[in-house]
C-alpha positions in Angstrom: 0.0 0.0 0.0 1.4 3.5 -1.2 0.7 7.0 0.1 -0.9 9.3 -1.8 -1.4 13.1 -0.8 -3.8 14.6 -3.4 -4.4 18.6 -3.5 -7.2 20.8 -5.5 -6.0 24.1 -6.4 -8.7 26.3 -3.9 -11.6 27.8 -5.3 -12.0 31.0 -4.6 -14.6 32.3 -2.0 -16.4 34.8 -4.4 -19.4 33.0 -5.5 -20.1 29.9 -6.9 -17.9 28.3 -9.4 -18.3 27.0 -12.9 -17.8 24.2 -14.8 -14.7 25.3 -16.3 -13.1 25.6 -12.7 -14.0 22.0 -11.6 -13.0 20.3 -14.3 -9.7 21.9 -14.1 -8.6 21.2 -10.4 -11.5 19.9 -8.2 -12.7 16.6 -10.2 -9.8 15.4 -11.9 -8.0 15.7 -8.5 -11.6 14.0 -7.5 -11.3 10.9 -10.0 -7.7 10.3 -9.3 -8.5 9.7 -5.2 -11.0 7.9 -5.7 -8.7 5.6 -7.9 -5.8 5.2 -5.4 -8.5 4.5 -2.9 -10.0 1.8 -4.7 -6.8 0.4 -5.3 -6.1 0.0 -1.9 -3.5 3.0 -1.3 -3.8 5.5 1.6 -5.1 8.5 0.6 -5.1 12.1 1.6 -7.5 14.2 -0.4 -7.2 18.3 0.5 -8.7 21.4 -0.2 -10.2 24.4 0.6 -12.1 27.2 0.0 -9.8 30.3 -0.8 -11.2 33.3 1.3 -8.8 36.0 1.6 -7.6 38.9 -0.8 -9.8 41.5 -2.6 -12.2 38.5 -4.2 -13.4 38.4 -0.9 -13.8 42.0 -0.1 -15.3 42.9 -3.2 -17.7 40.1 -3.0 -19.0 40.7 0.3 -19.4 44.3 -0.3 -22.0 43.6 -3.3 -23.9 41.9 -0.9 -23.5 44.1 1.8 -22.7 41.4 4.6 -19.1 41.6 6.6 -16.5 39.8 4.7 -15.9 37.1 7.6 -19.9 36.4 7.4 -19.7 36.1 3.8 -16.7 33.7 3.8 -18.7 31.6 6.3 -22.2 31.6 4.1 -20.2 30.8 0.8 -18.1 28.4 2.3 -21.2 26.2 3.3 -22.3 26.6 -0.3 -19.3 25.9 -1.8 -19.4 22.3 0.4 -22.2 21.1 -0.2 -22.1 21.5 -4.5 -18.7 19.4 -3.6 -21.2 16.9 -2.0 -23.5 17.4 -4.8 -20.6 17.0 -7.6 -19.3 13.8 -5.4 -15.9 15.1 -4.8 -14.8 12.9 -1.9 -12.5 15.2 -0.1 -10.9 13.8 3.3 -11.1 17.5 4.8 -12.6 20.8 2.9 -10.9 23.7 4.9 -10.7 27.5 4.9 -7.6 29.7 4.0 -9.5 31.7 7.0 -8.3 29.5 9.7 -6.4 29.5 12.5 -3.8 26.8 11.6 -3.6 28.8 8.4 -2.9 32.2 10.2 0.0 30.5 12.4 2.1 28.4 9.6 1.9 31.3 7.3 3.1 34.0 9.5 5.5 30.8 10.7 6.4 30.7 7.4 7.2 33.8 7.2 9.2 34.1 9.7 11.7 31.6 8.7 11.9 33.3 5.4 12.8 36.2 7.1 15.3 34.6 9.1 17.2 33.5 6.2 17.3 36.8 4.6 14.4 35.7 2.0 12.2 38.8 2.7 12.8 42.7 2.3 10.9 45.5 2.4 10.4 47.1 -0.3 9.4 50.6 -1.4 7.5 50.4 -4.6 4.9 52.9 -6.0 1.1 52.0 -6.0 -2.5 52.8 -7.2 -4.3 55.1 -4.7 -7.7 55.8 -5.2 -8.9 59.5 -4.1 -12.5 58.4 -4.5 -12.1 55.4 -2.5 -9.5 56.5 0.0 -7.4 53.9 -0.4 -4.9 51.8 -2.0 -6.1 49.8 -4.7 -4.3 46.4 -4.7 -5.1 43.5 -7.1 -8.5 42.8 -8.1 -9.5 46.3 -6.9 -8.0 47.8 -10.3 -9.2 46.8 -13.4 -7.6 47.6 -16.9 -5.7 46.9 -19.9 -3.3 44.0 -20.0 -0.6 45.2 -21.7 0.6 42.2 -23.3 -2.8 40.9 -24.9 -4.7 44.0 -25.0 -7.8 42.0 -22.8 -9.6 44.8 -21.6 -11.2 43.3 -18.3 -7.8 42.4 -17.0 -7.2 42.4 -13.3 -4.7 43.8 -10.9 -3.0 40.9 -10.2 -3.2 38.8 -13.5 -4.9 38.5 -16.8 -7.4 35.7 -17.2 -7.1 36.1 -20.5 -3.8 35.7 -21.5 -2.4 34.1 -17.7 0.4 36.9 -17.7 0.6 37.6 -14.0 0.3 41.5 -13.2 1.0 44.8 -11.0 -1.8 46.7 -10.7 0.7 49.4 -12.2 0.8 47.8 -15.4 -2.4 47.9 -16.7 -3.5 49.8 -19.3 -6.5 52.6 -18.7 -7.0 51.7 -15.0 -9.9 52.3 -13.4 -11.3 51.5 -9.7 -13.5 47.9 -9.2 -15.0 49.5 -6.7 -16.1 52.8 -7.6 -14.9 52.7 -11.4 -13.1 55.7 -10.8 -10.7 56.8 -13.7 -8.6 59.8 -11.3 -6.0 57.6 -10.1 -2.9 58.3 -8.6 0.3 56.6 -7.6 1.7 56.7 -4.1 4.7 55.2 -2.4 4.0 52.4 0.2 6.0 49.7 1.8 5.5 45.9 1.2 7.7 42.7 2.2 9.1 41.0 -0.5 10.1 37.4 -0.8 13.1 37.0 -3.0 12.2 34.3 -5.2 15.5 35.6 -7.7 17.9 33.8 -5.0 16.3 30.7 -5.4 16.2 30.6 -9.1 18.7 28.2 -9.4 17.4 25.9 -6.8 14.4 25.9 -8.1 15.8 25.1 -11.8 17.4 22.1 -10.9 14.3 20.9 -8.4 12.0 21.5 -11.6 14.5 19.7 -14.1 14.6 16.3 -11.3 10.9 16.4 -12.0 10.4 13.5 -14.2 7.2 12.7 -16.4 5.5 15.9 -15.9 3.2 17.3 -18.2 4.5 19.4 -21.0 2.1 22.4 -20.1 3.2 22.6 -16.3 6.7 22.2 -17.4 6.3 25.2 -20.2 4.8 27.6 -17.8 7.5 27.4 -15.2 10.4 27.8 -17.4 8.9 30.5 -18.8 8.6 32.0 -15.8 12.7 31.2 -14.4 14.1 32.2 -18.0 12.2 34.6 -20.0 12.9 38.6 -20.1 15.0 39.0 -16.5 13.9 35.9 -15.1 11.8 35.2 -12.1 11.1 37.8 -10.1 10.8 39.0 -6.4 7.3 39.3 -5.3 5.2 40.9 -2.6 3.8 38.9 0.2 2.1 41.7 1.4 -1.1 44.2 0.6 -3.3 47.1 1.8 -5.8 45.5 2.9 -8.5 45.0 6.0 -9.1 41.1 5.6 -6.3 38.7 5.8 -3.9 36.9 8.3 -1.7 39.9 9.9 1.8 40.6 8.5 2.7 39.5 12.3 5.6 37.4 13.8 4.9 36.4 17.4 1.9 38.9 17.5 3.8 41.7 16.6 3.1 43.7 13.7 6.9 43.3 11.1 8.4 46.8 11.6 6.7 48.8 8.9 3.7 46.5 8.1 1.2 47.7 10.7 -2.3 47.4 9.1 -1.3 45.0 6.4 -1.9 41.8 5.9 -0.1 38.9 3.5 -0.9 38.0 0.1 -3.6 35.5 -0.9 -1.0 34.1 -3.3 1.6 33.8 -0.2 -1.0 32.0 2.1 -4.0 30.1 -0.2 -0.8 27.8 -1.4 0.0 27.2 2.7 -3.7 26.2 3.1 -2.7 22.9 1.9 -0.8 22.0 4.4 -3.2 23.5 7.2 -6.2 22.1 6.2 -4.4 18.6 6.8 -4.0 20.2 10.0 -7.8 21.1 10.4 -8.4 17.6 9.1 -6.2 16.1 12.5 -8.1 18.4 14.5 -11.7 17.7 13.3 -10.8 14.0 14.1 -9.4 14.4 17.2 -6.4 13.4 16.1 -2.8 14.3 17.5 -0.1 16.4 15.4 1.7 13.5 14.5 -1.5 12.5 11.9 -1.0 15.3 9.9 2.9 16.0 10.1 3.5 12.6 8.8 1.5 13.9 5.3 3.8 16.8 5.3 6.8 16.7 6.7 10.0 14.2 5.6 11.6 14.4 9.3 8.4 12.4 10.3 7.1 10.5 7.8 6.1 12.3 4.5 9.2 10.8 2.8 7.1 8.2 1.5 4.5 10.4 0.1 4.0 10.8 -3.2 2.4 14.6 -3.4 0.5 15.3 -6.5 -1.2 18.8 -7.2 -4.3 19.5 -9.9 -4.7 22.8 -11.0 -5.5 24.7 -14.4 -2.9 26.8 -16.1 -3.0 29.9 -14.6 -2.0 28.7 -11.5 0.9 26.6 -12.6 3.2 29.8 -11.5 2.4 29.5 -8.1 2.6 26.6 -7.4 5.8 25.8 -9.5 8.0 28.4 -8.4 6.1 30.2 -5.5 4.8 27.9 -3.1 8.3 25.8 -3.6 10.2 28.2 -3.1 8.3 29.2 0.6 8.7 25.3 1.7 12.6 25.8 0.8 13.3 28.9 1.5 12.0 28.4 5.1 15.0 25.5 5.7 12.4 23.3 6.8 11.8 19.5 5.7 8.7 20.1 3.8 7.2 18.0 1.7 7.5 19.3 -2.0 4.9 18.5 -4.8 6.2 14.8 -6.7 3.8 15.6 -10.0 1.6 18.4 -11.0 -1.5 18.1 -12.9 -2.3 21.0 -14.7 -5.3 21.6 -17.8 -6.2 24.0 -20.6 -9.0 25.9 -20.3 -12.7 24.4 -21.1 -14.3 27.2 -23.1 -18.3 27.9 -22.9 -20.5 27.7 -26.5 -17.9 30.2 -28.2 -16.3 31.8 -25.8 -15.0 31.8 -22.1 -16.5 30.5 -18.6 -15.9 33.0 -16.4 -16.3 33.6 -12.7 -16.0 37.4 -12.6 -18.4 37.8 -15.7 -20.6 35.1 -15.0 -20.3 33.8 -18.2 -21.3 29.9 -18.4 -23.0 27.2 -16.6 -22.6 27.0 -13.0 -22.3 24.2 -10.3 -25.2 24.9 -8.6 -27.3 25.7 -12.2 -25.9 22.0 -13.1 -27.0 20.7 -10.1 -30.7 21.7 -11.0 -30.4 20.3 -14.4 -29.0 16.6 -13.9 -27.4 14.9 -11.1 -23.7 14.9 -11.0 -22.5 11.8 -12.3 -23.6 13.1 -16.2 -21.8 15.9 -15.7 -18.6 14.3 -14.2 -18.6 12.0 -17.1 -18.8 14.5 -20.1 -16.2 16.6 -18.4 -13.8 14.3 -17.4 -14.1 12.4 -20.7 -13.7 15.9 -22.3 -10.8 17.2 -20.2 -8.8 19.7 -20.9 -5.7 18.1 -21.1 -3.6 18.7 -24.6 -5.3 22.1 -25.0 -8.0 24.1 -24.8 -11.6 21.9 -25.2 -15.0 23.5 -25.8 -18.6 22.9 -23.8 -21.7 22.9 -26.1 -24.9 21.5 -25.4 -24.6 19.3 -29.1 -21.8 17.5 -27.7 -23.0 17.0 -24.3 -26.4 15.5 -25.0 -24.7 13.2 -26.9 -21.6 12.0 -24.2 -24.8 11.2 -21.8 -27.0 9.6 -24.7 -24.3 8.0 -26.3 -22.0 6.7 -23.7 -23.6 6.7 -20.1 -27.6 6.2 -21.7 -27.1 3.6 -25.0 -24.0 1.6 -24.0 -23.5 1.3 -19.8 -27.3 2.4 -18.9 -28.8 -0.2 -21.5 -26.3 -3.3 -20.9 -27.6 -2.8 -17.0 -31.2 -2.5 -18.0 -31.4 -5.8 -20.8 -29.8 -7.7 -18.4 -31.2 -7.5 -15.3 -35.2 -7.1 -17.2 -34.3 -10.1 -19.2 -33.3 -11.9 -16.3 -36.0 -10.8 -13.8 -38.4 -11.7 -16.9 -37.2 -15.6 -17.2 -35.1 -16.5 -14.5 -36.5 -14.2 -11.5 -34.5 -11.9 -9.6 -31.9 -14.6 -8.4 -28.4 -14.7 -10.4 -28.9 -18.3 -12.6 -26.3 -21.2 -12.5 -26.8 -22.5 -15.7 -23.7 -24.2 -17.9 -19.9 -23.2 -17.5 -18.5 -20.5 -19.3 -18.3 -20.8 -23.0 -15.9 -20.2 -25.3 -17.2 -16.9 -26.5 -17.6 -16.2 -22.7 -13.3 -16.7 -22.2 -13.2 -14.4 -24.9 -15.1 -11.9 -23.2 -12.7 -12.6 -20.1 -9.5 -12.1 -21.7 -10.6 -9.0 -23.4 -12.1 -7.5 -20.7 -8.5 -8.5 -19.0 -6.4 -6.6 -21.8 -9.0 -3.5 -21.7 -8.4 -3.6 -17.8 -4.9 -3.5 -18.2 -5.3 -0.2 -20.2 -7.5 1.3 -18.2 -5.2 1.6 -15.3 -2.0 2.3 -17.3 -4.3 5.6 -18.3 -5.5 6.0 -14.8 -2.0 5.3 -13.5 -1.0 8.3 -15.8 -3.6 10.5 -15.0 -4.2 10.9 -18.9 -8.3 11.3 -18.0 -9.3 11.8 -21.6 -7.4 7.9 -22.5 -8.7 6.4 -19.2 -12.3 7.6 -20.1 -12.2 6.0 -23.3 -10.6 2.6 -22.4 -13.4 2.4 -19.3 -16.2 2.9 -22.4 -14.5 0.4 -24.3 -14.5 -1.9 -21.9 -18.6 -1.0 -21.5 -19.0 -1.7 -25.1 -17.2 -5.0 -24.6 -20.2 -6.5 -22.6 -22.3 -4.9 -25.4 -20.9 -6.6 -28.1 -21.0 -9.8 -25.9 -24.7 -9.8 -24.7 -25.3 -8.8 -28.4 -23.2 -11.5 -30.1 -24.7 -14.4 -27.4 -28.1 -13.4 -27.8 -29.7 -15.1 -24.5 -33.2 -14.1 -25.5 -32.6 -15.9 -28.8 -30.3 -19.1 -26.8 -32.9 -19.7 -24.2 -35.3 -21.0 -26.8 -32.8 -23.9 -27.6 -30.0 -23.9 -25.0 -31.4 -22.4 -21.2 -28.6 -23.6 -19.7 -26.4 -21.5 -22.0 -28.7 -18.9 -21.8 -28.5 -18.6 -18.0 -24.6 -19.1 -17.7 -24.6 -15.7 -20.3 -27.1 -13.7 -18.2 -24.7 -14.9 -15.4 -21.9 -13.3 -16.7 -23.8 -10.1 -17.4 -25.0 -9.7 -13.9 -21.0 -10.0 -13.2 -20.4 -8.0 -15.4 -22.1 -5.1 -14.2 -20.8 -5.4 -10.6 -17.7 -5.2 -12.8 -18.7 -2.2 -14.1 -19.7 -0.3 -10.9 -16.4 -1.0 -9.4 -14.1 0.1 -12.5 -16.4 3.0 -13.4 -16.4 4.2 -9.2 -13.9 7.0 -9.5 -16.1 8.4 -12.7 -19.8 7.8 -11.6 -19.8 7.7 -7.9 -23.5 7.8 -7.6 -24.2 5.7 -10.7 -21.9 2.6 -9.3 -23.1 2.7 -5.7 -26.7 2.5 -7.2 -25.5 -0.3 -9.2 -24.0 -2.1 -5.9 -27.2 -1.8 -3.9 -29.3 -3.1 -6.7 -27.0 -6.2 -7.0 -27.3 -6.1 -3.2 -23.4 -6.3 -3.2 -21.0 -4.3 -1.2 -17.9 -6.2 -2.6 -15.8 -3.1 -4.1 -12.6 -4.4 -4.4 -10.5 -4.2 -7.7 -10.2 -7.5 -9.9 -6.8 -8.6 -10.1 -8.2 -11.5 -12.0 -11.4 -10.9 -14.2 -12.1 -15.1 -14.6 -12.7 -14.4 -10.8 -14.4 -11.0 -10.7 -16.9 -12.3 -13.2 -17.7 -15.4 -10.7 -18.3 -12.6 -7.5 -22.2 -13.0 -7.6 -22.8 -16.8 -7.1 -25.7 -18.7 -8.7 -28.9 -17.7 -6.1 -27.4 -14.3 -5.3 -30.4 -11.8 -5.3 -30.9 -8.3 -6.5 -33.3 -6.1 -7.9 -33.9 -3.9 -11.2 -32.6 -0.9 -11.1 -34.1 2.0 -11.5 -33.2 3.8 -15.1 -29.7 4.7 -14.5 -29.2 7.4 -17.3 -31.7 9.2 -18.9 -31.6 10.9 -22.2 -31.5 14.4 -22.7 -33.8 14.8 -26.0 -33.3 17.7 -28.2 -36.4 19.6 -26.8 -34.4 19.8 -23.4 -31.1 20.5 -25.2 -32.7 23.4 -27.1 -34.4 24.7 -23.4 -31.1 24.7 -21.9 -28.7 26.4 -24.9 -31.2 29.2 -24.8 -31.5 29.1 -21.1 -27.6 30.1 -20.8 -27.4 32.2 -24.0 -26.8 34.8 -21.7 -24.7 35.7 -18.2 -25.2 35.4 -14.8 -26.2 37.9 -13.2 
């Protein structure tokens, strides 16, 4: 048994997400625990909701609630679509907390310590109108190096290029849109990511096997123009964990707080430490995820994320855990996707542009959209949502090919043998076919899941569906039983196998879908088949179970119509 500590990049706190952002951290990260648990690893499955920074402010102040109220509301709502969506996480924490609070300003510390943070005069946006400094998100613009006009402070969404609010192009105030800026001198700390350029370098280039995307971004990042860059850690700001070291404001930084992107990245490692604490659990449970001097050596730490936030965790969040001279566990593989475009254009949080996790919620039940997403993943590049191509994902693969092997099988059999699983004759010889198909298909399968290459590992789980297909097809047991019942009962055998087959290798796709499957077959066998001649002998001759209710339903093209025209538009 293996250790596996699995991290979702954090969603931010500012309203409810799309399906552009879980597909590109949340459920991949999702599907890949609920592989290594199935296959009998140790898993540790973290994440958070991200609640600090100006999203936060600006979010609450459009609803007119305090920001720590408005953090707690969305936080709940955030949790329960991860319910609805079936992300299994062992512990959904907030950036908010009080473990986060004390290892970031830890953290901190023992950057500063080893010379790794300076303060830094640098000139910022100050809004007359607004009597303050506008940090981040609370300037809009410009990007300067794509020309997107609804570019934010801290980076572009557009083109991913990460940002001073000083850069952008025609400024102008989120909060009041006020165009009479000015620029003022403040003070901010600074890590100095430059002096560990090198060191980071060499820790990316040990980094075997990872994708070509994260890989990309990073050196981009270390090599391009002057290379990577100090950063601030620090911002004007009312909400966020204190710039404090041993409750003491650092010299200079009364009344500022740290950067999300310094402590949403930290997060990780608290909310293992909220996990321990929720469970009553000693330090020791969570130190061993995370720290090498007890334990975490044996980890292997692998992070999902979409592209824009390759940077940080690459280069910024590294070079904390090092920086700090502390045995940290550093990230073994990182995950990172393209981005899944809406009907034309772009999902978007900010300009509620798409279809949203709670809006999908009220449409279908999550395992159709898990499917089309995951078997749509952005992986090679940028992939596209329409309402064509997911009608037919759900009609074609979940409805006609895994929904209607369940539903022939277990009607037939209720219909002429009862709601018992039939003896019958041995396996035939187009049944050891089956067996050693299904064997190679298996072995494919988890090469792809064993990869994380989602898109691959979707299609050889469908294959493997169609396999059963082509069987029950080619054997015919509504034709057999008229000559042969003993045949015909031995086939019907193996499809009731077959689809307690199914549940447990399509589990880390269709959560739902599988357990109904299980509790129809009134089975709660879930282990992996080393050996599918035996996996398709699980449910012995007498075994009962009942016909399931329709598993997938078909989305016609009167619904598909309703719906395109229903999200023609934005959110509001």
């Amino acid at each position: 048994m293996a250790r596996f500590l699995i991290t979702s990049a954090l969603p931010y706190i500012n309203g409810i997400k799309h399906l552009g952002n879980l597909v590109g951290s949340q459920l991949p990260a999702d599907l890949h625990a609920r592989y290594m648990r199935a296959r009998g690893h140790e898993v540790m499955f973290i994440c958070a909701t991200d609640e600090h920074g100006t999203p936060a402010e600006l979010a609450a102040a459009r609803t007119g609630e305090p920001v720590a109220d408005y953090c707690a509301r969305m936080h709940a709502v955030q949790e329960g679509l991860a319910r609805g969506f079936g992300l299994s996480f062992d512990h959904f924490g907030r950036s908010s907390s009080p473990q986060n609070a004390a290892l970031t300003q830890h953290l901190a510390a023992r950057l500063g310590a080893a010379g790794l943070i300076e303060q830094v005069a640098e000139e910022q946006v100050y809004s007359p109108a607004d009597g303050r400094f506008l940090p981040d998100r609370y300037i809009t613009g410009t990007c300067p190096a794509c020309g997107y006009e609804n570019a934010r402070g801290d980076q572009c969404e557009n083109c991913t290029k990460q940002l001073d609010p000083t850069d952008l192009i025609n400024p102008r105030s989120a909060i009041s849109g006020a165009t009479n800026l000015e620029v003022r001198e403040t003070r901010h700390l600074f890590l100095r990511q430059s002096a560990l350029r090198e060191r980071l370098d060499a820790w990316i280039d040990r980094q075997s096997g990872w994708p070509v995307l994260t890989t990309s971004i990073a050196k981009k990042w270390l090599h391009d123009g002057d290379g990577l860059q100090d950063r601030g850690i620090t911002r004007d700001l009312d909400w966020g964990i204190p710039a404090q070291f041993d409750g003491a404001p650092w010299n200079g930084m009364e009344g500022k707080v740290f950067y999300v992107w310094f402590d949403a990245p930290i997060e990780y490692i608290a909310a293992t430490a909220e996990w321990a604490e929720a469970h009553g659990l000693p330090d020791a449970d969570w130190r061993r995820w995370w720290r090498t001097d007890e334990g975490a050596d044996d980890v292997r730490y692998i992070q999902f994320m979409g592209k824009d936030n390759v940077p940080f965790h690459t280069l910024g969040f590294p070079a904390t855990l090092m920086g700090s001279g502390e045995p940290w566990k550093l990230v073994d593989y990182i995950k990172s996707f393209n981005y899944l475009n809406y009907d034309g254009g772009q999902f978007s949080t900010s300009q509620g542009r798409g279809v949203f996790m709670d809006q999908a919620l009220e449409l279908l039940p999550g395992d159709y959209w898990r499917w089309w997403l995951l078997s749509h993943a952005p992986e090679s590049g940028d992939s596209e949502f329409t309402w064509e191509s997911f009608q037919a994902g759900v009609n074609k693969d979940l409805a006609d090919v895994l929904g209607n092997f369940v539903s022939r099988v277990t009607k037939f059999c209720r219909t002429r043998f009862g709601e018992t699983v039939p003896e019958g004759a041995a396996p035939d010889p187009r049944a050891q076919e089956l067996t050693a198909a299904l064997q190679a298909g298996l072995t494919r399968y988890e090469a792809a899941m064993d990869a994380i290459a989602i898109r691959r590992a979707a299609a050889e789980l469908r294959a493997l569906w169609v396999l059963g297909n082509e069987y029950l097809q080619d054997a015919a047991p509504w034709s057999t039983i008229k000559s042969d019942p003993d045949t015909a009962a031995m086939q019907i055998r193996m499809g009731l196998n077959l689809i307690r087959l199914y549940a447990v290798l399509s589990q880390p796709f269709l959560p739902d879908a599988a357990k109904r499957l299980m509790d129809a077959l009134d089975c709660n066998d879930w282990s992996w088949p080393e050996d599918i001649a035996a996996a398709l002998a699980t449910l012995p001759p007498g075994h009962a179970f009942t016909v399931p209710d329709t598993l997938f339903a078909k989305i016609t093209d009167d619904q598909r119509a309703d719906w395109a025209a229903r999200f023609a538009g934005t959110r509001s």
